[in-house]
C-alpha distance (Angstrom), angle and dihedral (degrees) to the residues before:
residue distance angle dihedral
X1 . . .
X2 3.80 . .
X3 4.47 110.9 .
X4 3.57 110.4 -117.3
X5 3.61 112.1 -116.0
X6 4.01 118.2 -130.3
X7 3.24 137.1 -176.5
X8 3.48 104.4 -93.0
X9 4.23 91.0 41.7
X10 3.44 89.0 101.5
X11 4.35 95.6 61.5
X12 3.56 113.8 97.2
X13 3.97 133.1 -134.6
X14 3.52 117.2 -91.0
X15 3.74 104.9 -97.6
X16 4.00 120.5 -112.4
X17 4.17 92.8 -110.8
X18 4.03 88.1 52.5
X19 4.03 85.3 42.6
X20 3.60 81.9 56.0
X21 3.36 103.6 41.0
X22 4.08 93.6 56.0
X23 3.64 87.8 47.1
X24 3.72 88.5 55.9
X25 3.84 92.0 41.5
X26 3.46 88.7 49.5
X27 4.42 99.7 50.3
X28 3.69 84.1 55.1
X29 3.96 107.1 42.7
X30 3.75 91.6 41.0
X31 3.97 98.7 61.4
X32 3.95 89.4 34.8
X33 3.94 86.5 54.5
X34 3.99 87.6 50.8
X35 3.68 87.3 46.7
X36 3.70 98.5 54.9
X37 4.12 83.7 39.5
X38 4.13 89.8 59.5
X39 4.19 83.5 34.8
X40 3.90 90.9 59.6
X41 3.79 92.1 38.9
X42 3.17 99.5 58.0
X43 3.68 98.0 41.9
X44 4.04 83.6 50.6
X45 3.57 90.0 60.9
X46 4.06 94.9 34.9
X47 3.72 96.5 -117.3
X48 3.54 115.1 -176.6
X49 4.05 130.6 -13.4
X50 3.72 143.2 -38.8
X51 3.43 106.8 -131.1
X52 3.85 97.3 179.2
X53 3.83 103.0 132.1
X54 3.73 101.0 -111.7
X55 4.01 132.9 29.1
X56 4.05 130.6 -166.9
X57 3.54 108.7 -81.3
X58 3.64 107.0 -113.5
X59 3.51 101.5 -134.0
X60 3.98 100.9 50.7
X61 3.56 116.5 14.0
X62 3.72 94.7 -156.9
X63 4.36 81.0 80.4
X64 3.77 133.4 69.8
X65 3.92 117.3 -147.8
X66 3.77 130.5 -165.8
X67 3.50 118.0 -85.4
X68 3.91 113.5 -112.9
X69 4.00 87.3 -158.7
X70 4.10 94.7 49.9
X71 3.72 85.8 100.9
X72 3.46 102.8 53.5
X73 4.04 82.3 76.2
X74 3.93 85.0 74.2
X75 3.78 103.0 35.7
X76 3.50 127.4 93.2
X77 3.72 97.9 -170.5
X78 3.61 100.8 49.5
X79 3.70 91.6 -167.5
X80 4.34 92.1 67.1
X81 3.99 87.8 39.3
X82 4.34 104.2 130.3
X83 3.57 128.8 -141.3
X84 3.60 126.4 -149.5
X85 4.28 138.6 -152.0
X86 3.91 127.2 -40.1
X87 3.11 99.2 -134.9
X88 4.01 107.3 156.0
X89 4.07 125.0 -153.6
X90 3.67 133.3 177.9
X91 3.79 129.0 -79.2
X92 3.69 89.5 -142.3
X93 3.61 113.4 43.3
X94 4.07 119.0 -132.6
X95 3.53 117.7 -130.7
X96 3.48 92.1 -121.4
X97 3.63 96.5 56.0
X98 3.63 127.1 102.8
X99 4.09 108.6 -159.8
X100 3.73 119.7 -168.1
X101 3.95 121.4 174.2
X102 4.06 123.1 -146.5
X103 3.60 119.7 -144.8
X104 3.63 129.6 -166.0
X105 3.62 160.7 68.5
X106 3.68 134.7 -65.9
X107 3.78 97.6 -47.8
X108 3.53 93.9 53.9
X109 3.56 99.9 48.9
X110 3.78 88.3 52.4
X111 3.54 115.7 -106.8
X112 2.83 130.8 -155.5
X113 3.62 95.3 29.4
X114 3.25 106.5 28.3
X115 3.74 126.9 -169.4
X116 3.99 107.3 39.6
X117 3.80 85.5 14.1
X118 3.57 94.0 75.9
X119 4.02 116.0 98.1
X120 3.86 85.8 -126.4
X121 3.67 90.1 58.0
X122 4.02 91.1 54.8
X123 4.11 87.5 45.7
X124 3.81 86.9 46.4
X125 3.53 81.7 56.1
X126 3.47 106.4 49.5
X127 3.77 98.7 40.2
X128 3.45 92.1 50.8
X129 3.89 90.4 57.6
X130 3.38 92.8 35.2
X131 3.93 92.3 55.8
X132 3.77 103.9 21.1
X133 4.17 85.8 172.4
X134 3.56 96.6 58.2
X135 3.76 133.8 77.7
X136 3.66 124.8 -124.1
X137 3.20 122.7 -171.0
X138 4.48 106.0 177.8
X139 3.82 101.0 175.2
X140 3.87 98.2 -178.2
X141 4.26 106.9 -152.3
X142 3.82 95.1 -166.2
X143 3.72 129.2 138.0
X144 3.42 138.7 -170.3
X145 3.95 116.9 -111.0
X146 3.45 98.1 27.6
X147 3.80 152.1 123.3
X148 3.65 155.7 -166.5
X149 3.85 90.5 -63.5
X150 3.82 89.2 65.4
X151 3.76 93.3 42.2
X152 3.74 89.2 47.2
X153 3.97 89.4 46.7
X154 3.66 93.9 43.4
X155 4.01 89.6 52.4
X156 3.74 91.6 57.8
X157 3.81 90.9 63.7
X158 4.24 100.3 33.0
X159 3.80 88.9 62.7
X160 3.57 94.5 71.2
X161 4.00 90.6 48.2
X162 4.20 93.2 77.2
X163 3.80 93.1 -115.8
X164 3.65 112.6 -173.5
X165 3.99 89.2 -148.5
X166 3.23 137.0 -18.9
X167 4.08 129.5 -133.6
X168 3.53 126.5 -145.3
X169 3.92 143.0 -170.1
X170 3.77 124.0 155.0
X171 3.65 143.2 121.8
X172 3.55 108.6 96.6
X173 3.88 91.6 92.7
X174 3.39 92.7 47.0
X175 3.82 101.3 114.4
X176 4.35 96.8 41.6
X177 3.68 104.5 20.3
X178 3.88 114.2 104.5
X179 3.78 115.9 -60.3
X180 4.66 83.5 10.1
X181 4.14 107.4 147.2
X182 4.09 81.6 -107.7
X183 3.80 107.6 38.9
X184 3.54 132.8 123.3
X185 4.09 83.5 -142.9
X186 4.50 85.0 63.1
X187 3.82 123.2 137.9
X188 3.50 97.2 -163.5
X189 3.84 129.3 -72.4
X190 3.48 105.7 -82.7
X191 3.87 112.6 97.3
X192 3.90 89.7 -155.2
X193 3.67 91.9 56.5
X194 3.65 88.9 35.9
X195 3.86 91.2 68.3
X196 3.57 95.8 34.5
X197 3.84 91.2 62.1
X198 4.15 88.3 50.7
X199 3.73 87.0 51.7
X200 3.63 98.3 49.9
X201 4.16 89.9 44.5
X202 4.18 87.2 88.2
X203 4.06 89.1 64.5
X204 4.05 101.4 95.4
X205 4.14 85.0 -147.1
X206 4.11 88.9 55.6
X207 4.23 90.1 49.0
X208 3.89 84.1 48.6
X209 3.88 97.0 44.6
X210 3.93 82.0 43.3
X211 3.80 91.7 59.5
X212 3.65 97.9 40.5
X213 3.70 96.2 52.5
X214 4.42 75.7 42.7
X215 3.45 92.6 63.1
X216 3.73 105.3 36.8
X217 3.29 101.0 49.4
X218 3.90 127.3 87.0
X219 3.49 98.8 -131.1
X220 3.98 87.2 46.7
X221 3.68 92.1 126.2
X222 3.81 132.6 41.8
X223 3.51 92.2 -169.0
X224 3.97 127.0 102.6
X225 3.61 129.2 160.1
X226 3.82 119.1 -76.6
X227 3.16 95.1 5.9
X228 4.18 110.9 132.2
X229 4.16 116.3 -128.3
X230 4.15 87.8 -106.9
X231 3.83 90.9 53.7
X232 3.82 91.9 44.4
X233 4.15 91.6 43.9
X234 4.08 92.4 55.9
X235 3.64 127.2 81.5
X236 3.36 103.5 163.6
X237 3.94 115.5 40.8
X238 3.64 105.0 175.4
X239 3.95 110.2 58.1
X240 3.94 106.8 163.7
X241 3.58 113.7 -137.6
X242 4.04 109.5 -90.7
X243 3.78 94.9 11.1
X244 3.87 123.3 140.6
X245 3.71 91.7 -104.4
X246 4.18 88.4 50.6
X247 3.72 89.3 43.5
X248 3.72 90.9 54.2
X249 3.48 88.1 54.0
X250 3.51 98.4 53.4
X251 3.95 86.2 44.8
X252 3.58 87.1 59.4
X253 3.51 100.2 45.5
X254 3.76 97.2 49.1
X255 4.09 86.6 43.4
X256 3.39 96.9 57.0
X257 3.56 100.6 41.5
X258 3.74 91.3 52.5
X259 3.63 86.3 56.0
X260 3.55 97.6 48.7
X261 4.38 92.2 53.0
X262 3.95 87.9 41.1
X263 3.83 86.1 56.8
X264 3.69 100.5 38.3
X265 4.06 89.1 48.0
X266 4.14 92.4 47.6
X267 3.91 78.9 63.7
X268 3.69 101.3 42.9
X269 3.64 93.1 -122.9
X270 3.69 120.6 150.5
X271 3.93 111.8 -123.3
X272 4.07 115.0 -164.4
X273 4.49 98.2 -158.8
X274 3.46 124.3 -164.7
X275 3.72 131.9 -140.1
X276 4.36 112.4 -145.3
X277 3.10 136.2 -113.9
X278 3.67 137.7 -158.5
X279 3.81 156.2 175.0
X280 3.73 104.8 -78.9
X281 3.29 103.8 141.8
X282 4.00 108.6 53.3
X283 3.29 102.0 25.9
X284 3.71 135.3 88.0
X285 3.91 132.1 -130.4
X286 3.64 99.3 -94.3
X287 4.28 86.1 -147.8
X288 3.83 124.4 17.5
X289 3.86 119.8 -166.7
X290 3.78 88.5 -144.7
X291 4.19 114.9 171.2
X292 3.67 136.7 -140.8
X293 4.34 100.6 174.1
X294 2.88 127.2 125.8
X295 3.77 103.1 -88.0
X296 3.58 99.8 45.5
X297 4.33 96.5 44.8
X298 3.77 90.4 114.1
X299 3.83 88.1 62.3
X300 4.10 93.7 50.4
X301 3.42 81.6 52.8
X302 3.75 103.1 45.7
X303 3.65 86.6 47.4
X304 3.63 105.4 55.8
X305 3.59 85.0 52.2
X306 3.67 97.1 56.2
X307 3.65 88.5 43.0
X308 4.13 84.9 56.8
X309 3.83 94.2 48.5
X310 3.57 84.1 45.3
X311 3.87 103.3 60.1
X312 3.69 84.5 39.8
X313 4.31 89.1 64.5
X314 4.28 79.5 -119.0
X315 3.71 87.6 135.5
X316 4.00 98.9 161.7
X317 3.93 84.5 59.7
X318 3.40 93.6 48.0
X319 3.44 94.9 50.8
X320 4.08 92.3 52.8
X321 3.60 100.7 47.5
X322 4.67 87.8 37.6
X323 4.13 77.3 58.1
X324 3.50 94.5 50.9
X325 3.84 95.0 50.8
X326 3.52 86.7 49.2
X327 3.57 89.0 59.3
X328 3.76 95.6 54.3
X329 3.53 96.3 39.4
X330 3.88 128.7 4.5
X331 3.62 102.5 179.8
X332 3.66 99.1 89.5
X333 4.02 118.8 110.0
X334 3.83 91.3 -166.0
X335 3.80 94.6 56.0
X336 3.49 98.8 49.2
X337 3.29 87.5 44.4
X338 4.07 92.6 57.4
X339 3.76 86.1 44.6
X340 3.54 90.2 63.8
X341 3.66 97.1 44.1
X342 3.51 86.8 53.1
X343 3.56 99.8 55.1
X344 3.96 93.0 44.1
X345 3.90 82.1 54.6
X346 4.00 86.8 52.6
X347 4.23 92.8 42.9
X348 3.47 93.6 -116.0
X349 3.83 97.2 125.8
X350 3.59 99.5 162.5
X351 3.91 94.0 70.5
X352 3.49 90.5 35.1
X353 3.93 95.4 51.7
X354 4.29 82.0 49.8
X355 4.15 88.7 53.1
X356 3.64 100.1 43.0
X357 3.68 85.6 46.8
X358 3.75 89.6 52.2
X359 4.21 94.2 37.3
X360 4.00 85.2 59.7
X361 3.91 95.2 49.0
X362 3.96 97.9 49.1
X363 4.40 84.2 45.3
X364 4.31 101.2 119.8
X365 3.60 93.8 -146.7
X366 3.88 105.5 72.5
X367 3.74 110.1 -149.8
X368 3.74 89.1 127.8
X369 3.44 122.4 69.3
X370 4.48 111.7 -122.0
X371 3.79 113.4 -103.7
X372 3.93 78.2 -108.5
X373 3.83 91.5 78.8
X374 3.49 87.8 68.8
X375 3.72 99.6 46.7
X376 4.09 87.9 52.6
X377 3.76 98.7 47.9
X378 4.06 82.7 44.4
X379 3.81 82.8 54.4
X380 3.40 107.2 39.9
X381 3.85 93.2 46.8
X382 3.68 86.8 58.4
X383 4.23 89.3 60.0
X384 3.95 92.2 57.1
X385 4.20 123.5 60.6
X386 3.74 83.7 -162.4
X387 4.01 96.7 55.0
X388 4.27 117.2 83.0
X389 3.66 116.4 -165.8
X390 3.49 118.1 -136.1
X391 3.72 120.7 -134.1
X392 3.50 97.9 -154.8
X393 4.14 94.4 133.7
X394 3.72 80.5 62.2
X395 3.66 98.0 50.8
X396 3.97 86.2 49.0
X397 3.64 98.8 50.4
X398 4.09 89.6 46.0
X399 3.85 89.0 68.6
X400 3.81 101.4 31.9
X401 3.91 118.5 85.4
X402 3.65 117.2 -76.4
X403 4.07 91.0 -16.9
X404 3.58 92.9 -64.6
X405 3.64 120.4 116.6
X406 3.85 129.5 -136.1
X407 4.02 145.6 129.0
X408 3.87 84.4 -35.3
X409 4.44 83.0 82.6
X410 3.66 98.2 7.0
X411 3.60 132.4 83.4
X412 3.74 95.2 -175.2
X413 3.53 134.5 -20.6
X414 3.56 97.6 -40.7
X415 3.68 119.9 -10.8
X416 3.75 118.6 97.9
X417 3.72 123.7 -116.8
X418 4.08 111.2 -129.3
X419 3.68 95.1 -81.7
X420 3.60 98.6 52.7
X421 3.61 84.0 54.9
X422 2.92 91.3 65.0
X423 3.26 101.2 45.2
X424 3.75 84.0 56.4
X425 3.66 96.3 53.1
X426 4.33 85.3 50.0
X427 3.63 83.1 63.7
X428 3.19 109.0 47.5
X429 4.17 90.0 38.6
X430 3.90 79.5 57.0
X431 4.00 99.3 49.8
X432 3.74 93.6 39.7
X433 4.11 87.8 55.5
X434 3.68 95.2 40.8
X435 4.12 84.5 57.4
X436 3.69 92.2 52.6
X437 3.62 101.2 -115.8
X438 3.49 95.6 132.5
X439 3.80 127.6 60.7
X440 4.05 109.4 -105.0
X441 3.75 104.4 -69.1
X442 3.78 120.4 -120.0
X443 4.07 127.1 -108.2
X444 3.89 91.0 -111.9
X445 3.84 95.9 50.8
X446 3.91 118.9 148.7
X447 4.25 97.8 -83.3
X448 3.99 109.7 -152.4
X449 3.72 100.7 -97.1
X450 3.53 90.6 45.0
X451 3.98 83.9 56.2
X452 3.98 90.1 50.4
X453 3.97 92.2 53.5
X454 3.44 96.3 42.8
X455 4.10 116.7 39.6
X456 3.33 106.6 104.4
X457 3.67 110.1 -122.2
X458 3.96 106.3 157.8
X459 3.87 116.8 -137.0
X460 4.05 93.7 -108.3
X461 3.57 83.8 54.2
X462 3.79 99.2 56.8
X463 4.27 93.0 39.6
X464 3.82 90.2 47.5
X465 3.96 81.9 58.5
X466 3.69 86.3 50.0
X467 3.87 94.4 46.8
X468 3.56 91.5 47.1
X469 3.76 92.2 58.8
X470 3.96 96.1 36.0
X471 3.93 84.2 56.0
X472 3.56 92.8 41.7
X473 4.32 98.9 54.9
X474 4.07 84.2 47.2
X475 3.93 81.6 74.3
X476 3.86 133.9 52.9
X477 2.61 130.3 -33.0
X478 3.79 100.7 24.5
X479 3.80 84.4 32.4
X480 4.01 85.6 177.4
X481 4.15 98.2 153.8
X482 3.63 96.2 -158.1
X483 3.49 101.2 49.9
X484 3.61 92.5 101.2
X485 3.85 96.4 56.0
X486 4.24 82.5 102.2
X487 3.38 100.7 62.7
X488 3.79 110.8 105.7
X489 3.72 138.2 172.2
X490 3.80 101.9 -175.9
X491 4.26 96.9 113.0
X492 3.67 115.5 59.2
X493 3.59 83.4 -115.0
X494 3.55 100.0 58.9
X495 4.14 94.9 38.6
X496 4.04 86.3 56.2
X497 4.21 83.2 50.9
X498 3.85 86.3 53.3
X499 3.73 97.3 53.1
X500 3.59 93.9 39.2
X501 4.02 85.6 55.9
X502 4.07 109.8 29.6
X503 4.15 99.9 22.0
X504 3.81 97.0 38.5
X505 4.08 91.3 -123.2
X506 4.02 100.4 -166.8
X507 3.80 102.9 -105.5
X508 3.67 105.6 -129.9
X509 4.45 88.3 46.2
X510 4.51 79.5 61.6
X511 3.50 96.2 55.0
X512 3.58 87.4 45.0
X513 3.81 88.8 47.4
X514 4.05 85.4 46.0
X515 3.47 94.5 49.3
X516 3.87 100.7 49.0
X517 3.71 83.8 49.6
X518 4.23 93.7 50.6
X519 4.05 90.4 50.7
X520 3.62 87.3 54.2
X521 3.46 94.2 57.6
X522 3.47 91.0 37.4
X523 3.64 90.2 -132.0
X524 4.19 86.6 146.6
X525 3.30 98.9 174.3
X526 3.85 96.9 56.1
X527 3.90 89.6 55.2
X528 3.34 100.6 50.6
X529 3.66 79.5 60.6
X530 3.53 84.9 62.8
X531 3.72 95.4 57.8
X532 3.59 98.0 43.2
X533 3.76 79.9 58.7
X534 3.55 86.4 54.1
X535 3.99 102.5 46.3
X536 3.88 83.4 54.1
X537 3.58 94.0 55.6
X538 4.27 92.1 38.6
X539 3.75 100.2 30.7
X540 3.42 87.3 164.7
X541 3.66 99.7 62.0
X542 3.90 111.4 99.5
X543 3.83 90.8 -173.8
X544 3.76 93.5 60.1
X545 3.78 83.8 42.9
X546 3.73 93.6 55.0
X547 3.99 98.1 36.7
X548 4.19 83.7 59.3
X549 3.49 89.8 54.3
X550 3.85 93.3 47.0
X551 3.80 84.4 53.0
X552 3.71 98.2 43.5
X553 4.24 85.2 52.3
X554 4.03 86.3 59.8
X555 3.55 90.8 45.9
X556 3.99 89.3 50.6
X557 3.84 95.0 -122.6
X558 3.93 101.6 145.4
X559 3.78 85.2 178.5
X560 3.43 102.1 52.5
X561 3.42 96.9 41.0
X562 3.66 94.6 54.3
X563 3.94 92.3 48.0
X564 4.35 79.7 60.5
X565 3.41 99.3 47.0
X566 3.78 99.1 44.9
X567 4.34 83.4 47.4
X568 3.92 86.2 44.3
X569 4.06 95.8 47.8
X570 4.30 95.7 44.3
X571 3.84 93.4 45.1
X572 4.05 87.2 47.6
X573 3.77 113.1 5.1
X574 3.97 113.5 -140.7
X575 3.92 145.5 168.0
X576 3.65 96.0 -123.0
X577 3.74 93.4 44.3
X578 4.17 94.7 44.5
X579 3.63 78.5 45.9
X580 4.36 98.0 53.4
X581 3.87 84.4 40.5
X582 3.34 100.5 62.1
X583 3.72 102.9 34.3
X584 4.18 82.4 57.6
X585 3.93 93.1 46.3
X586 3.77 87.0 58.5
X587 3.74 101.9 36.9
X588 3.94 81.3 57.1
X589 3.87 90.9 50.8
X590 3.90 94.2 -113.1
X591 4.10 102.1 122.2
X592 3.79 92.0 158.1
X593 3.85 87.1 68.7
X594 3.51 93.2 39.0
X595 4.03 98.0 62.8
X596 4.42 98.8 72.3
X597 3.43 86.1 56.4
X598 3.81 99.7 44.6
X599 3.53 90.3 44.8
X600 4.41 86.2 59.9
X601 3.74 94.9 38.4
X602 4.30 78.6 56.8
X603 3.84 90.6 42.5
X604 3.70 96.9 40.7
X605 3.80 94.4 34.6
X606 3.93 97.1 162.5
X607 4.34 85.7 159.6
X608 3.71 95.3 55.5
X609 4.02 90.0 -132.5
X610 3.26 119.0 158.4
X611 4.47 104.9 -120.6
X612 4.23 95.9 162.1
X613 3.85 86.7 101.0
X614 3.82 90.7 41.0
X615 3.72 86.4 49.9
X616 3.98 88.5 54.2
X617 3.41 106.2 45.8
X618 3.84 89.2 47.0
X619 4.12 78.5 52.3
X620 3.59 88.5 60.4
X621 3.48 103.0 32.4
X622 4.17 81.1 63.0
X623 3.65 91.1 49.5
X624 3.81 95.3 45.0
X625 3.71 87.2 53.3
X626 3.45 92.5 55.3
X627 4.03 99.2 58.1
X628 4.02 86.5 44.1
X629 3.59 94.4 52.5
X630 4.08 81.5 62.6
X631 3.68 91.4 40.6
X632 3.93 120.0 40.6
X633 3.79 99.0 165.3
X634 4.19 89.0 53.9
X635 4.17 94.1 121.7
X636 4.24 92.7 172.6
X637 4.49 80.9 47.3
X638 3.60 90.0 47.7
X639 4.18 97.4 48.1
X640 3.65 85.6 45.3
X641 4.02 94.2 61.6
X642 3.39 87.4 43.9
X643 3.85 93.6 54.1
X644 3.48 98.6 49.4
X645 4.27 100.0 45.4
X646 4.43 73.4 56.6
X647 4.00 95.6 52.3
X648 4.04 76.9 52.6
X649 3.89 91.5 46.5
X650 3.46 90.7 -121.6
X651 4.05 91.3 139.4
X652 4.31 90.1 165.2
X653 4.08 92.7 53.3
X654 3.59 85.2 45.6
X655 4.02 101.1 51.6
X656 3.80 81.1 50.6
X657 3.90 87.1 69.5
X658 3.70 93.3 30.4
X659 3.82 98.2 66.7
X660 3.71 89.8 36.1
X661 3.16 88.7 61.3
X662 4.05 93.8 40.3
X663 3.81 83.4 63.4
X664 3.91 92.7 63.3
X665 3.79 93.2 49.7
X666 3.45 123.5 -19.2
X667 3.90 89.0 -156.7
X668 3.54 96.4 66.8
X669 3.88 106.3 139.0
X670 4.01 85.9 -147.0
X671 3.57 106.4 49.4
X672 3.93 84.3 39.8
X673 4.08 87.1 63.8
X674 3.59 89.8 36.3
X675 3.79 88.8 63.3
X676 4.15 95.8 34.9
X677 3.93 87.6 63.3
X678 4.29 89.4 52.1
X679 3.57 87.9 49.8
X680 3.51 84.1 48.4
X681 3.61 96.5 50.9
């Protein structure tokens, strides 16, 4: 019986490659849909962490803020991942701001003080004294316990933040910092797969995966009780110099580096490196490979020699039989390091500057960055027109003794005490200017040793530095027990150190606490210390600004409490602060500064005083000026300046002119009225 033929008879069966083909389409779109299913789930219910660089600040959502979970992208061992400053800028930058980000490690976020320890802190300073018109905004991204990678992941996002420049100093982490060739924090060894991991971290379903595998696995956590964050960070403690594992490291710093210029320099934005700097001079190897085989027993026995004519202060011995042990066998950190010792004893500092050098490269434990460092970010700076090398190993060795440096700068093994971070800051204040970033600086900018007298690091803040690193050489791998036999907390001063240190006292509640207990006293100049502090840490804050200025005016400091006011009124323009500015800017003979803020006192006149003839006679104060400037010997020109800062009742201003004027002829009939009717007054 014959089929009968439909319509759709003459469509033929798929053919087995197309069957194929849909199955195969059809293994890989279902488990991506139930991927992106989980993906969307989780993000529904806000599973795990944003780890986008910044966040809205909280309190005004005109500002961005660092992220405290950013470095949880680069951590392992989410439980020993560090956070860094809060240090909030705006979403839309003002043309009258200058925005420079930090990027680092440990050194560059300012341990072990912290906060107005930082070297950013003292260039925040500076340039904000330096340039009272301008806005800075220096929001410094470092973390402790971290590398290149994060400064490398960090710089992918800051480009797209319109930074005016960006600073840099890193490297001495490089080895046992997250993601370093001998971390505990290490992804694997492949660079490619390395990065791939970071990229994947922003997937919700890769963060859970992560924490799963995190929490079923043995190794899960790095962390054990008492252990300190360096012992917990390294895995591997003994690298020999020029081994694969310290080659890797090196291949990784130089790597990353070169990636972070190439990136800055496709965006034409100025970067301002650092080289390091360490403790070379008074501080031991940590690990020495030292050798007693059979082919090197001529050095075990040269060195225990040396090391005998070196307790006994015989340092020319020492030197001869170090020399010979060197000869035999040159790999040993301690050795070198003896040398060196021994020819600092002798005052021959440029061989011992070479062997201390050396003694510091061959230490196994790699908490210093190699000498190489250096020569890379020397080299690599060289590659990229947009890229500045720092000189700050320079700087360091210019105020340590005979070039060398030691405890003299350093705290430790590598981070700076306060003075060599400000040292630090100096050269990077210095680079930054020479590359024109900055609009020409004044005559009466904030010299060096004016900086060192008057930054306002509190005395809590420099003993909780000093805590920090007492506490920290009680563990390995100083593992000195009595080192914390100086920590005290019998002053007020000291007990608000402890807390900040060993109870984790929030930082801005102690200077509170400090300041409450500086009014008491009535020691006024100590706590407006204190809120200096503060207005570095909130620059934002007009109050704070204002409240310093208030202080300063007790304290009779027409400079400093002109700087506050001025900082007060352009954060948050007012009548009363116009008003303070302008009186100040003429009591200190400057009129020319003195007319913007006149002119918004008379726009924003919420008094009702009458400022037109203040307006005028600071008019013709300007114009006086002018013709004296040509003529300095003009007595009758002179008086007259003086006469009309009085009609304003501006009797300081005017006793400027007076005694000027005094000096040309003390008999002047003029001048001699001029200063009857200030008597008078």
């Amino acid at each position: 019986m014959p089929v009968k033929k439909t319509k759709y008879s003459s469509l033929k069966e798929p053919s087995r490659n197309k069957i194929i083909l849909f199955k195969g389409i059809s293994i890989i779109l279902v488990p991506l849909i139930i991927l992106c299913v989980i993906e969307f789930g989780l993000r529904l219910f806000h599973y795990g962490n944003n780890l986008h660089l910044f966040v809205e600040y909280k309190v005004n959502a005109d500002y961005l803020v660092f992220n405290p979970n950013a470095s949880k992208k680069y951590f392992t061992d989410q439980d020993i991942a560090t956070t860094g400053n809060s240090e909030i800028f705006k979403k839309k930058k003002d043309s009258n701001t200058i925005r420079l980000f930090v990027l680092g490690e440990s050194t560059t976020i300012g341990y072990p003080y912290f906060h107005n320890g930082s070297f950013h802190r003292w260039l925040q300073y500076r340039l904000a004294h330096d340039y009272p018109d301008k806005n800075f905004e220096i929001i410094n991204l470092s973390l402790t316990a971290v590398n290149s990678y994060t400064v490398l992941g960090f710089a992918k996002e800051v480009v797209n933040y319109e930074p005016d420049a960006i600073l840099i100093y890193t490297g001495h982490n490089e080895f046992y910092g997250a993601l370093g060739a001998a971390s505990t924090q290490n992804m694997g060894s492949s660079r490619f797969m390395v990065n791939l991991i970071l990229s994947l971290r922003k997937f919700k379903i890769v963060q859970l995966m992560s924490n799963v595998f995190e929490k079923t696995t043995l190794n899960a956590s790095a962390t054990k009780p008492g252990e300190s964050r360096m012992q917990l960070m390294a895995a591997k403690q003994q690298i020999p110099y020029r081994s694969d594992l310290y080659e890797k490291g090196v291949d990784q710093f130089k790597t990353n580096m070169d990636a972070v210029f190439s990136l800055f320099s496709q965006h034409h934005i100025p970067v301002f490196v650092s080289n390091l700097v360490s403790n070379d001079k008074d501080l031991k190897p940590f690990i020495s490979f030292d050798t007693t085989g059979k082919k090197n027993t001529g050095f075990n026995e040269n060195y225990q020699s040396g090391l005998k004519a070196f307790n006994a202060k015989d340092f020319n011995t020492a030197i001869n039989f170090f020399n010979a042990a060197n000869k035999g066998y040159t790999e040993s950190a301690n050795c070198n390091y003896y040398l060196a010792q021994s020819y600092f004893s002798e005052g021959n500092f440029l061989q011992a500057k070479i062997f201390f050098a050396k003694a510091s490269d061959l230490d196994g434990l790699r908490f210093r960055a190699p000498q190489e460092f250096n020569t890379i970010l020397s080299q690599l700076s060289r590659n990229y027109p947009d890229v500045h090398l720092v000189d700050t190993k320079a700087a360091f060795e210019s105020f340590s003794d005979h070039q060398i440096i030691g405890d003299k700068l350093i705290v430790d093994h590598v981070h700076p005490n306060l003075k060599g971070y400000a040292i630090m800051s100096d050269v990077f204040y210095t680079a930054i200017n020479k590359a024109h970033i900055l609009p020409a600086a004044s005559s009466d900018g904030l010299s060096f040793n004016k900086l060192l007298k008057d930054m306002p690091v509190t005395k809590p803040d420099s003993l909780a530095g000093l805590y920090r690193i007492l506490n920290l050489k009680t563990h390995w791998p100083y593992d000195e027990p009595h080192a914390a036999d100086s920590i005290k907390s019998e002053t007020e001063e000291q007990a608000l150190a402890y807390n900040l240190v060993f109870k984790k006292a929030v930082w801005s509640d102690t200077m509170g606490e400090l300041y409450t207990y500086y009014t008491n006293k009535n020691d006024y100049k100590q706590a407006r210390n204190v809120l200096e502090g503060l207005a570095l840490e909130y620059p934002a804050d007009a109050g704070l600004a204002e409240k310093i200025a208030m202080l300063s005016g007790v304290l009779k400091n027409d400079t400093t409490t002109l700087f506050y006011f001025r900082r007060a009124f352009n954060l948050s323009p007012s009548f009363e602060r116009a008003r303070y500015t302008f009186v100040l800017f003429l009591k200190l003979d400057e009129p020319e500064k003195a007319l913007p803020y006149l002119d918004y006192a008379i726009a924003n006149n919420s008094a009702g005083l009458n400022l037109e003839p203040v307006k005028a006679a600071a008019g013709d104060v300007i114009q006086l000026k002018k013709v004296y400037a040509a003529d300095l010997t003009n007595i009758d020109l002179i008086n007259k300046i003086a006469a009309t800062y009085l009609q304003m009742g501006n009797k300081d201003a005017a006793l400027i002119y007076i005694n000027k004027a005094e000096k040309l002829n003390n008999k002047n009939q003029n001048t001699q009225q001029l200063l009857a009717q200030i008597k008078a007054k």
